[in-house]
Backbone bond lengths (Angstrom), bond angles and torsions (degrees), N, CA, C in turn:
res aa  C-N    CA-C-N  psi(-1)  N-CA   C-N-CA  omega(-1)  CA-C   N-CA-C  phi
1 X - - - 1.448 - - 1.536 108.26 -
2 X 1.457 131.45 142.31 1.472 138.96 -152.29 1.994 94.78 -99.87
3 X 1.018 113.07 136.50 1.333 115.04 162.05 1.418 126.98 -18.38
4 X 1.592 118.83 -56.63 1.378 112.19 170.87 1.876 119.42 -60.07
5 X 1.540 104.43 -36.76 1.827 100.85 -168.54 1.743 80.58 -74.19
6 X 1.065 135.45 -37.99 1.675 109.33 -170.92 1.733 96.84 -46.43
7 X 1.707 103.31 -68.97 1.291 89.39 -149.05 1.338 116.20 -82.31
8 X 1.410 122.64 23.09 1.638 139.97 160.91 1.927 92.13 -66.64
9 X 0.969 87.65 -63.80 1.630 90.70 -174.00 1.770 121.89 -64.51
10 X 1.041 103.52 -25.95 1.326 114.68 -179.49 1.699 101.87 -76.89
11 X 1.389 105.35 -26.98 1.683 96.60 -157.47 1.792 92.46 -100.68
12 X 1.091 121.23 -25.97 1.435 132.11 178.12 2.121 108.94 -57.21
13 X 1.104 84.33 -49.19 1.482 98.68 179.28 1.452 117.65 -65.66
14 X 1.635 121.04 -44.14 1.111 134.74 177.32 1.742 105.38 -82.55
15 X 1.027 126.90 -23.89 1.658 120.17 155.43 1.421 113.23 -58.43
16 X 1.824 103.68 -51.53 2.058 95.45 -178.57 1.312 104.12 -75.95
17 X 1.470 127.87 6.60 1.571 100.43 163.84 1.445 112.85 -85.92
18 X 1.300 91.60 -36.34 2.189 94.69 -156.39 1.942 90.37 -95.04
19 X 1.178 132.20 18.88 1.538 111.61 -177.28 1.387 109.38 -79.96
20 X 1.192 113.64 -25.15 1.423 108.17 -172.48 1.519 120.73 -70.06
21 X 1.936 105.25 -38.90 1.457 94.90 171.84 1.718 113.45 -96.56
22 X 1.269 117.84 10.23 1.405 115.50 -177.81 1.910 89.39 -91.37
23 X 0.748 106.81 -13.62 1.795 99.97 -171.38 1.768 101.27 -93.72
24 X 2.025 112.49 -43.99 1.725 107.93 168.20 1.452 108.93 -53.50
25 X 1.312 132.07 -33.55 1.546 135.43 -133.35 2.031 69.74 -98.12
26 X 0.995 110.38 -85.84 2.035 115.32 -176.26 1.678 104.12 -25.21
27 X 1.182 122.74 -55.75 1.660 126.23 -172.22 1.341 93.56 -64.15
28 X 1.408 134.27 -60.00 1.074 126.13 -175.72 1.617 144.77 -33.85
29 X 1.601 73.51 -58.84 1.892 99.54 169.67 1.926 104.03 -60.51
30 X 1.505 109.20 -59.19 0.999 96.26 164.20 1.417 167.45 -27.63
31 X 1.713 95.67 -47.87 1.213 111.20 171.92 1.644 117.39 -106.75
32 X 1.230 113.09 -7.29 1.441 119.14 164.51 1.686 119.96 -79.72
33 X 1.450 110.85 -49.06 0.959 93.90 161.38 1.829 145.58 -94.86
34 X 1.225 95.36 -1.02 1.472 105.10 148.67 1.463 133.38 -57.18
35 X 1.506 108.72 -31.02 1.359 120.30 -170.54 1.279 85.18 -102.21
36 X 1.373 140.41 -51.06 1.866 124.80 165.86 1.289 114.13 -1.03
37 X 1.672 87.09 -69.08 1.958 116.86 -141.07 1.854 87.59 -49.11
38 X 2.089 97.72 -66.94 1.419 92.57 -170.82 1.501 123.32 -48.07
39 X 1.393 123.90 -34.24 1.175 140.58 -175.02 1.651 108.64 -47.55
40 X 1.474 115.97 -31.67 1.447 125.80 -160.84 1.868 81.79 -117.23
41 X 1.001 149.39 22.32 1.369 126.54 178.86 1.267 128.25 67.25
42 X 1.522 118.26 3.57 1.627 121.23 -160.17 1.482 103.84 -114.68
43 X 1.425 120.85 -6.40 1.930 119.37 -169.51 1.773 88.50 -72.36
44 X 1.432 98.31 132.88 1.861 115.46 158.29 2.272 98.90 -55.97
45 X 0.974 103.45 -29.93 1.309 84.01 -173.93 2.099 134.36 -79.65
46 X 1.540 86.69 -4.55 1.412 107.76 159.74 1.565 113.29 -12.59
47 X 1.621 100.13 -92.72 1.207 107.78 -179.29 1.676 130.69 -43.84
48 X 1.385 104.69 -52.34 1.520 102.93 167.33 1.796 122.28 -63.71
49 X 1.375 107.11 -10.85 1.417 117.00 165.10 1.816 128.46 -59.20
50 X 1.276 79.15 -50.23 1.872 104.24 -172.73 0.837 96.79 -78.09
51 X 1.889 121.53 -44.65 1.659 108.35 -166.40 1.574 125.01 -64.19
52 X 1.651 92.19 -41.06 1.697 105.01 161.51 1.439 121.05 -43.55
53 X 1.117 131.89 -55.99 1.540 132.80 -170.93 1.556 90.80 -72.37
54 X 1.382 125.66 -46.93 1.390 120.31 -159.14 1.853 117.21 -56.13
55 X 2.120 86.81 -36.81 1.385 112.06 -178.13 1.973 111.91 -76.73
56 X 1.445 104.33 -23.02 1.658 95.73 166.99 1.779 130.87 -117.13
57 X 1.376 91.97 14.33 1.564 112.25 140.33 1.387 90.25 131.23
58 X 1.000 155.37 22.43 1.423 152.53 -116.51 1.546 103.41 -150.69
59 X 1.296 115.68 -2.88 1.320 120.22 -178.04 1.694 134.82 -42.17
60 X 1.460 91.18 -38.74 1.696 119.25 175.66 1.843 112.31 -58.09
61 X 1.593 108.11 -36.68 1.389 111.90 -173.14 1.709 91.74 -115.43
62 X 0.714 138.55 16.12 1.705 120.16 166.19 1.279 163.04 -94.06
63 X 2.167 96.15 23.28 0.871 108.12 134.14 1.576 122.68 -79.53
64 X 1.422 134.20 -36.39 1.072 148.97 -174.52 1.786 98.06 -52.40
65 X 1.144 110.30 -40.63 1.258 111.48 -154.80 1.810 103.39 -93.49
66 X 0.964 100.12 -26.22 1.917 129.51 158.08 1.329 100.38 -54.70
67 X 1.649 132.37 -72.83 1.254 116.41 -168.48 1.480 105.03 -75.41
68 X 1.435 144.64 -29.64 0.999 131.80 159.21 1.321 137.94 -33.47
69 X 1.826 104.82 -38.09 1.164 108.20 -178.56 1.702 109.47 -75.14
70 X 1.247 113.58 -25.56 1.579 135.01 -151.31 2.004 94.07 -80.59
71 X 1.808 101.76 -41.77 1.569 96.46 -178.48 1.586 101.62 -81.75
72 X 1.464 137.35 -6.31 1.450 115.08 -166.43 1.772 96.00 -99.38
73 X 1.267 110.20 -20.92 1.559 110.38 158.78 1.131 91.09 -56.12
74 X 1.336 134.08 -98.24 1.723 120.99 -137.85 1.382 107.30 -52.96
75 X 1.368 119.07 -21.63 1.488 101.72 -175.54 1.646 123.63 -87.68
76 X 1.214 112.88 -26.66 1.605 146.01 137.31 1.613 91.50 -5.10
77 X 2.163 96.28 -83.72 1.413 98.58 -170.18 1.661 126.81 -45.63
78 X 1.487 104.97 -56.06 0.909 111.82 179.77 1.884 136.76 -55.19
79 X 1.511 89.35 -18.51 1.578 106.58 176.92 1.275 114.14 -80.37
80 X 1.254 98.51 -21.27 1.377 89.91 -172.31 1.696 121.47 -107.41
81 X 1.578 116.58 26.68 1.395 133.28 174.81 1.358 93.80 -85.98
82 X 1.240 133.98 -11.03 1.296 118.07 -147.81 1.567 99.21 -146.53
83 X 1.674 113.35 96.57 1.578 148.94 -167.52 1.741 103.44 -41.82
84 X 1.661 126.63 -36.96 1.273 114.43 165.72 1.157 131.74 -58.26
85 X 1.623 102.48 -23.95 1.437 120.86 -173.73 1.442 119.88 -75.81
86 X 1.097 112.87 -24.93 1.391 141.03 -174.38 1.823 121.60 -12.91
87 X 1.391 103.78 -49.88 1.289 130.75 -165.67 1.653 92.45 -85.19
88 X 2.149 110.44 -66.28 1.741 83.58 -163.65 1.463 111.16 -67.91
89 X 1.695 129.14 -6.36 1.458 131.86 -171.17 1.237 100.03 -77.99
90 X 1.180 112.51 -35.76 1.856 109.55 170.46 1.547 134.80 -49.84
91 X 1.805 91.12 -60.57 1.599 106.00 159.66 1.300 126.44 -72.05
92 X 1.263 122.92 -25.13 1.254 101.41 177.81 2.352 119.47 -93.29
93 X 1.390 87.18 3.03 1.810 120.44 175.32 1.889 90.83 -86.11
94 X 0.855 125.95 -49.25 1.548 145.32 163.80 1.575 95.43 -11.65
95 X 2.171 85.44 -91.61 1.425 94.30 -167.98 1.250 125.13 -72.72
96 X 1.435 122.68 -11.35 1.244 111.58 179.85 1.535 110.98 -89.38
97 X 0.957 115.90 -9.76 1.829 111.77 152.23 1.315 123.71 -85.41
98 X 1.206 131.41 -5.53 1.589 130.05 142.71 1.250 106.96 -44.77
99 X 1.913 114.30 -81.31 1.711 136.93 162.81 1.979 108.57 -10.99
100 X 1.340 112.73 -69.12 1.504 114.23 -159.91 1.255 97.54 -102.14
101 X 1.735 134.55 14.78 1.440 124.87 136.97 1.040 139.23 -90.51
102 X 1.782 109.96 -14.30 1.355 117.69 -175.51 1.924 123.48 -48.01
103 X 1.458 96.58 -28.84 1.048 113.42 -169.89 2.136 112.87 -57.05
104 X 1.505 100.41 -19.53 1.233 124.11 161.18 1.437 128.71 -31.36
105 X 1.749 105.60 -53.43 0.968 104.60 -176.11 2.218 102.50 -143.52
106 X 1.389 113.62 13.98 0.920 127.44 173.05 1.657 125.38 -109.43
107 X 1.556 115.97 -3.64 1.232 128.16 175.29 1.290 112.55 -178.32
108 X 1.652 81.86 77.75 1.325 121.08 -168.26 1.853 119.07 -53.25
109 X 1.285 100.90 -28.83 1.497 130.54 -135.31 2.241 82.95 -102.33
110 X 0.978 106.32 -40.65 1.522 109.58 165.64 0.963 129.02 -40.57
111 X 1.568 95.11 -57.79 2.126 115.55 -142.53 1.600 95.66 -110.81
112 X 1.408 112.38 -22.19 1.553 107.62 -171.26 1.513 115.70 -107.00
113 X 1.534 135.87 128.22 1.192 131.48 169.35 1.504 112.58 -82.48
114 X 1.208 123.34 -43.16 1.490 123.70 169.26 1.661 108.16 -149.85
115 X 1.119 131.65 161.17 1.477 126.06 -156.82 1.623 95.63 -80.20
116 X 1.669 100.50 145.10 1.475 125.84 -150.34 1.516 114.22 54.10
117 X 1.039 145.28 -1.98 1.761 137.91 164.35 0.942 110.69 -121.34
118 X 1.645 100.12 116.89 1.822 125.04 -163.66 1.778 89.43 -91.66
119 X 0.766 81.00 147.97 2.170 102.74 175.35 1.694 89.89 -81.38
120 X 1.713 106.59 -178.21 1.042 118.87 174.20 1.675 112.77 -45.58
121 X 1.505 115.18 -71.09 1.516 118.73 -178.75 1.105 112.66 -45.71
122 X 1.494 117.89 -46.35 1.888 121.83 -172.60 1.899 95.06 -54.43
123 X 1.384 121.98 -47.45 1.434 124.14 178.21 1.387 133.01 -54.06
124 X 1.416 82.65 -29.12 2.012 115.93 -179.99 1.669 101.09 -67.81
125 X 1.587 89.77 -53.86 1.750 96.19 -171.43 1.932 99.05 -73.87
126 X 1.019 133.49 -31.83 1.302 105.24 -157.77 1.939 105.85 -114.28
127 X 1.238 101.62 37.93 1.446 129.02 179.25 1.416 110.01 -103.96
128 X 1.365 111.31 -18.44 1.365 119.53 174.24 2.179 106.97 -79.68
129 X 0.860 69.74 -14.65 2.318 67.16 -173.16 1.377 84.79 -62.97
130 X 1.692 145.45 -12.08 1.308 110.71 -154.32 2.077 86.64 -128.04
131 X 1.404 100.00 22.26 1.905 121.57 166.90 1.513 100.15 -93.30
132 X 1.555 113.45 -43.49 1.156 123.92 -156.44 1.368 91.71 -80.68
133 X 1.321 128.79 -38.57 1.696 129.52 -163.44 1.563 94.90 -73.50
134 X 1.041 117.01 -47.58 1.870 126.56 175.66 1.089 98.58 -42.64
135 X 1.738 121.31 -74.62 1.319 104.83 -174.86 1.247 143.17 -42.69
136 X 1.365 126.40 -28.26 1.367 147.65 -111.64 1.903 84.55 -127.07
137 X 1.369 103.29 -27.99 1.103 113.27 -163.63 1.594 110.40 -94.49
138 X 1.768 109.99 -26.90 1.203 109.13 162.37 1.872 98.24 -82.38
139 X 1.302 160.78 -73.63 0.839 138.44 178.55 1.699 130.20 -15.84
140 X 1.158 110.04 -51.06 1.712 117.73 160.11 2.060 105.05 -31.87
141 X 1.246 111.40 -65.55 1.100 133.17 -173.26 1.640 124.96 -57.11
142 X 1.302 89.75 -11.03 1.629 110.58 -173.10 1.308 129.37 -79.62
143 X 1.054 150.64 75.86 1.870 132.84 -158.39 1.669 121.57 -41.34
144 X 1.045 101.33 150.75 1.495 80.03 -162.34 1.709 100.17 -87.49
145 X 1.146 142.14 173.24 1.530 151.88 -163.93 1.459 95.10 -66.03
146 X 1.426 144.89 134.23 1.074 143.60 145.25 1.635 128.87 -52.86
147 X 1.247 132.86 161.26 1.237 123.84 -159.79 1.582 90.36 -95.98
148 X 1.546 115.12 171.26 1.494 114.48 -175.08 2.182 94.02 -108.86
């Protein structure tokens, strides 16, 4: 076998060992400190936050609904370091990327500079399909529930 198929194989193997916590340890950082940033007033995504609730009638609660979103990130992050957790960190990582994508195709006027070219936020929002592929990837990895 030639130097590269060793270390094709060598490096393939050492990805299926460590993917599972190199992918909790990435979601983590991610969603903890994203939900920080807003938490402290400093996330760029503020504005497209408020404007959304403001834009589907929700204006009255959206800071409230801003720091809400900001603590179910950190808790998101934090749920999901930890392999039992796996399933509700999934679903509830689920819905809140339904929630902070809608803006995709529900406030339009934000995320889009001209149809098919997303502005910064439209980029922000659709940078997450490759959170969702992470996840999806610790789920793969998961056993499935045994029968009772």
């Amino acid at each position: 076998m030639s130097a590269l198929h060793t270390f094709d194989h060598k490096f393939i193997d050492w990805a299926r060992q460590n993917y599972s916590w190199i992918a909790r340890i990435s979601l983590f950082i991610i969603y903890f400190y994203f939900g920080f940033l807003k938490i402290i007033g400093a996330s760029p995504a503020n504005e497209l936050a408020t404007g959304f609730a403001a834009h589907m009638g929700m204006g009255a609660y959206a800071n409230e609904l801003y720091l809400l979103l900001a603590v179910v990130e950190c808790f998101i992050g934090i749920l999901i370091l930890f392999p039992k957790l796996t399933r509700l960190a999934i679903f509830i990582m689920l819905v809140h990327m339904l929630l902070v994508s809608a803006p995709i195709v529900l406030y339009t006027e934000a995320v889009w500079s001209s149809p098919f070219i997303p502005n910064l936020e439209g980029q922000y929002i659709i940078k997450n399909a490759a959170l969702v592929a992470l996840a999806l990837g610790l789920v793969a990895s998961t056993s499935p529930l045994k029968k009772r």
